[in-house]
N, C-alpha and C positions, 0 to 999 in steps of 0.2 A: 365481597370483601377483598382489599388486596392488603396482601403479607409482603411487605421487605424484610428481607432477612438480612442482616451484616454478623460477617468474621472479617478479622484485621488478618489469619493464617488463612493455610490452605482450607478447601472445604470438602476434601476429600481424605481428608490425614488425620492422626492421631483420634483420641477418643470424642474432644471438639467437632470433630471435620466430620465424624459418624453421625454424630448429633444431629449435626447442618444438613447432613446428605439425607439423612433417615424423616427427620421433621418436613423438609420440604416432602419427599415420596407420602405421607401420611395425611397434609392436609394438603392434599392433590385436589380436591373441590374446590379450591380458591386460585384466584390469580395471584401470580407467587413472582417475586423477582428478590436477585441475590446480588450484595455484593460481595467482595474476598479478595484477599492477595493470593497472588501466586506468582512464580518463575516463568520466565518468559518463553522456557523450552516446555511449559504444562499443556497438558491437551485436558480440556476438562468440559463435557458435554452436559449443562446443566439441566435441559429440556424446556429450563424458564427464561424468563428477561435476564440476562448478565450483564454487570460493570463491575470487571475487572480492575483492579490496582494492580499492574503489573511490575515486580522488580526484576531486577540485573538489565536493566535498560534506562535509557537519559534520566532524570535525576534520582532514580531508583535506581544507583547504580549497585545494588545489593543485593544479598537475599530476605527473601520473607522474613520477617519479626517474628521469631515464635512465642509462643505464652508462658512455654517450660525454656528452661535455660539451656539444657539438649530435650532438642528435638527429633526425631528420626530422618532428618534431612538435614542440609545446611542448610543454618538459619544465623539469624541477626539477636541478638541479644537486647531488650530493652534497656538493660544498665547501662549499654553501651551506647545506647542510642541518642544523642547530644548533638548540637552543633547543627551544620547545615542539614544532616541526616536526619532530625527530628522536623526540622523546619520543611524539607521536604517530602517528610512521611507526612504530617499534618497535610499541608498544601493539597497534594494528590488526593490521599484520602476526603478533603474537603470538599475540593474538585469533584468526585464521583457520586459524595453525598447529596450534593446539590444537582448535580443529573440526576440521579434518580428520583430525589425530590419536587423538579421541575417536569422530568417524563413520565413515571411512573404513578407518583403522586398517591403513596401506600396510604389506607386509612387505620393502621398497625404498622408499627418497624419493630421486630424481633431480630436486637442487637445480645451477640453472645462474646459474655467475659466483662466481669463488672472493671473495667478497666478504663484506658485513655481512649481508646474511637468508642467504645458506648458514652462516653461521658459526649464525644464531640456530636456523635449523634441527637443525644437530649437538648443539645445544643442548638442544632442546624435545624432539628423537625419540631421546635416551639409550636404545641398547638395542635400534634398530633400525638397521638398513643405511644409512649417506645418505652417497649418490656426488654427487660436484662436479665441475662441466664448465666448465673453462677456456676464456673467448674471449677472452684479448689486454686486451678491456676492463677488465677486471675489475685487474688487474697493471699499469694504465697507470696508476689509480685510486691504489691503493696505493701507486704510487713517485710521486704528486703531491702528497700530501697526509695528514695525518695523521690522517683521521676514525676511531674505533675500531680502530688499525692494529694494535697489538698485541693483544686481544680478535680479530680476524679471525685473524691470524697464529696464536693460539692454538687457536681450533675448526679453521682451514682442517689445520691438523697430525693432527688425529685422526679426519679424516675415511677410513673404510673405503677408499674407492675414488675415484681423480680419474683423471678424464680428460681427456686434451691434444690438442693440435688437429694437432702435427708434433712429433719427436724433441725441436728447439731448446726450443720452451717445455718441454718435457719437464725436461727440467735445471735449465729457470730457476724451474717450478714447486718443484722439490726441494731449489733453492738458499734461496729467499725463504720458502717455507712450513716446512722440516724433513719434509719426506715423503719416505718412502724409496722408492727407483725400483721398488719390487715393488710399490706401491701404485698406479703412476701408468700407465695404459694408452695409447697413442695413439690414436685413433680417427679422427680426420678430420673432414672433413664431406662434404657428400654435394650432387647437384642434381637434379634433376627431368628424368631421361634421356625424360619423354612432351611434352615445352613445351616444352626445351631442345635444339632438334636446326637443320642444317643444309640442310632442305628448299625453300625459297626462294632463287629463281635471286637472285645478287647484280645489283646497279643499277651501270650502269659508273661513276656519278661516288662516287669512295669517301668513306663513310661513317665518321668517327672518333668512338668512341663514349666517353662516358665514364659510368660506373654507381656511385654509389654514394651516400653525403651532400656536400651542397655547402658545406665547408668549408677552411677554408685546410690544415687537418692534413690534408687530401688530395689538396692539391698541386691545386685547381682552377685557382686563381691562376695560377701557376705554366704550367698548361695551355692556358688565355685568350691568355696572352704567346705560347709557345712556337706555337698555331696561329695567331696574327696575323702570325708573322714567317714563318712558311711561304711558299716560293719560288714559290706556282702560285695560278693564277686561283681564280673565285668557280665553275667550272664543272668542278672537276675535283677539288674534295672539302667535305665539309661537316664540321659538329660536332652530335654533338646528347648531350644531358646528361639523363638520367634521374636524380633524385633529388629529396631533399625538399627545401625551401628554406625554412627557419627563421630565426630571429634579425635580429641588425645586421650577422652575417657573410654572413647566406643572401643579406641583400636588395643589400650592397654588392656580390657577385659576380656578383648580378644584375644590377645597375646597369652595373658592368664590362662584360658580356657583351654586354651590350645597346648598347656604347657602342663594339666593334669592328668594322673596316670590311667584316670577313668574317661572313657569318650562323652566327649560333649557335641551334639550338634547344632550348628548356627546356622537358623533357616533364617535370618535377615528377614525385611521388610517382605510382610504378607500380603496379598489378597484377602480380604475376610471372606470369600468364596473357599478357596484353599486351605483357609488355614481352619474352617470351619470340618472339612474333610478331614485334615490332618489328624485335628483335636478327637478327633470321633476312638482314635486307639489308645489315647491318654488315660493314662490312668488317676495321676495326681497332678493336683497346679498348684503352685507356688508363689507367692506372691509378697516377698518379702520385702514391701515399699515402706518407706518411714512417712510420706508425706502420700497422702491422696483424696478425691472428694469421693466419688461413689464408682471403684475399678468394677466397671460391666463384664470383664473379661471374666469376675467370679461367677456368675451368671450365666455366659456361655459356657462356662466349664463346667459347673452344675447340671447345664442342659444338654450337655454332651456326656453325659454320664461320670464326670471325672469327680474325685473328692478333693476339696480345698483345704490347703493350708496358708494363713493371711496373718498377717500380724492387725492386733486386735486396735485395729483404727479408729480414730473419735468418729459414732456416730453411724458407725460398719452396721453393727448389730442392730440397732433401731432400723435403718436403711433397709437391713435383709428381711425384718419381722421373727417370731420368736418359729412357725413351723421351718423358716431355711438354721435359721444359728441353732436349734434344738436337735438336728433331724441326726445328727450322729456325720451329716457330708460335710460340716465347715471346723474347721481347727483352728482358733485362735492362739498366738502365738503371743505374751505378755510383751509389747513393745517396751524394747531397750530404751534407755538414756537417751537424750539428744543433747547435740548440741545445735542449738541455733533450730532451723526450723527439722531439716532433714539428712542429717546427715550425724553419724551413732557416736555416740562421746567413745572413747580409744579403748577408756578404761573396764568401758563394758562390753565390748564388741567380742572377744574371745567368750564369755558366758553367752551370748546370743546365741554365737555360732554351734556350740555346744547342744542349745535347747534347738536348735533346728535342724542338726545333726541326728539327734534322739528321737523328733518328732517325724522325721523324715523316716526315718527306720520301724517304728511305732505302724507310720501308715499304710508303708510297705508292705509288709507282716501282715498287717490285717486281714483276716477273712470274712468278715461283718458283709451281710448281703446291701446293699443300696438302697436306702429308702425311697422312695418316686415322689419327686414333691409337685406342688403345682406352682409352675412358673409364670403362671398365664399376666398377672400386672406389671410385670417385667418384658413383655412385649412392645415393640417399637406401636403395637397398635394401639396397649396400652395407652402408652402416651401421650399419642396422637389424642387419643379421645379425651384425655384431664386439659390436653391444651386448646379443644375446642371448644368443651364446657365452661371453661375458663375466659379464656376469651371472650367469649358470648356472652358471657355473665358481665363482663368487665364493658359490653362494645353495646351490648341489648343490640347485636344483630346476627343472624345467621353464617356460618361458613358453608355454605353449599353450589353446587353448580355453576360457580360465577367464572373458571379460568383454565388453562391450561394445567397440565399434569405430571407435576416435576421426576424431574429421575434424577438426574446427577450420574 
């Protein structure tokens, strides 16, 4: 069996790019090739076949297209993307599809992001298998903007096989695409149950964590406030923020951060080797996003012994099963107001803050011992194994023995 994988971003970035890197290492018994954008100063060791889309060079005279609007790197915005810049992201990208169509010659393409290059995929490999993997991103994208939306709508509908991250986008994928719920698998995501674990004694001054991109659609803002008004000294809890720090958003929440009377630490853009270490003395995670498909990050925090606080996202709950939302470790937070997809109507944003201030303090205090749950379907090997079964089921052929053995 050979597997093409396609991302239009990096495949070593963001919660996507874990995806990309972790599925290739998982169905390591197949012959595997990838392709992906990336920056033309990236070093990136995939172990399989690679066809590179490279930007900031001749007609990619930019950066990578991300999927989120900040991304932990500079990137290219799709709203933005028009004119010759689309013309020659198509082009290239077409280019690459058709090399590896012509060398490679997958008998499966596993194109991720129900988007514009999965749509040009279903296009270009008429006649072979090409499955599409739903991350949230991709459906934010489309209900923001009208770039090729009817063209995507149209190939995302005829694609063989889509897979969803929890039941909820399941429906919403079927709703917005016309794909019939026989086509549509759930799948999950997975984490790294050998980096991801709870062996490191905690530090008694508690540790509030927050993991992800440093942007307002994730409620950083929001969390700056809510731990400045916290009720306890500077010796009996901290903050620290793991993520990337991009833009005029990344640097004012920097600015912010830096400008409250309680210390905040900004460990920037992680290694998930490191920051898997790091996580090990945390106490609490935080995860105050308005907009998200299935944040894995809850998962490793879990399985690094930390307790979660998350605002109670469509679909979270069914995602986690009733032993993690029951177990006394995750705290739903009642999501505020929006306006538009992610970002908190004004009028309610000070009552938010309030309830995440209180909640925060609530967790703190707490001396409730830790439940032990079992994480094990939540393993990147997990997944592996529903995508082989899957596959298989979909191909009536084996994945074994046939190729080389991806790393990334």
């Amino acid at each position: 069996m050979k597997i093409l994988h396609v991302i239009a971003q990096k495949p070593q970035d963001t919660g996507s790019g874990v995806y990309v890197k972790n599925l290739i290492k998982q169905l390591n018994g197949c012959e595997q090739a990838l392709i992906a954008g990336i920056d033309r100063e990236d070093e990136i060791d995939t172990g399989i076949s690679f066809y590179p889309v490279v930007f900031r060079q001749g007609k990619l005279d930019f950066p990578v297209v991300g999927m989120s609007d900040r991304m932990p790197y500079e990137s290219t915005i799709y709203s933005e993307l028009n004119g010759e810049k689309l013309k020659n992201w198509k082009n290239v990208f077409r280019e690459r599809l058709l090399e590896a169509k012509e060398q490679f010659s997958p008998d499966i393409v596993v194109s991720h992001h129900l988007y514009l290059l999965t749509s040009m995929v279903k296009e270009i490999f008429e006649g072979t298998r090409v499955v599409g993997v739903c991350h949230a991103t991709d459906i934010r994208q489309l209900m923001t903007h009208e770039l090729e939306r009817e063209y995507i709508k149209d190939q995302i509908s005829k694609l063989e096989m889509v897979f969803a991250l929890h039941e909820k986008q399941k429906d919403q994928i079927a709703d917005i695409f016309s794909v019939d719920h026989n086509r549509i698998e759930v799948m999950g995501l997975g984490y790294d149950d050998e980096i991801f674990n709870g062996d490191r004694k905690k530090k008694e001054k508690k540790e509030i964590w927050y993991v992800g991109k440093v942007a307002y659609a994730k409620g950083v803002d929001e969390l700056l406030e809510a731990y400045e008004k916290m009720d306890m000294n500077s010796g009996e809890v901290s903050l620290k923020i793991a993520g990337g720090i991009s833009g005029s958003e990344g640097r004012k929440l920097r600015e912010k951060a830096e400008s409250l009377s309680r210390s905040v630490e900004l460990l920037g853009r992680t290694e998930q080797e490191q920051l898997a270490e790091q996580m090990k003395s945390g106490h609490i995670l935080v995860l105050p996003s308005y907009y998200e498909g299935f944040p894995m990050v809850v998962i490793e925090a879990l399985a690094s012994g930390m307790t979660v606080i998350i605002n109670d996202l469509p679909g979270l709950r069914g995602a986690l099963g009733r032993e993690i939302t029951e177990s006394g470790r995750v705290y739903f937070l009642p999501m505020p107001k929006l306006e538009g997809i992610d970002k908190i109507d004004p009028d309610h944003r000070m009552t938010y803050i309030d309830d995440l201030c209180t909640k925060l303090e609530e967790v703190v205090g707490s001396k409730e011992r830790k439940k032990i749950l079992n994480l094990e379907k939540f393993t990147w090997q997990g997944v592996g194994e529903r995508y082989r079964e899957v596959i298989e089921k979909n191909t009536k052929r084996p994945l074994h023995n046939m190729g080389k053995k991806g790393k990334i």
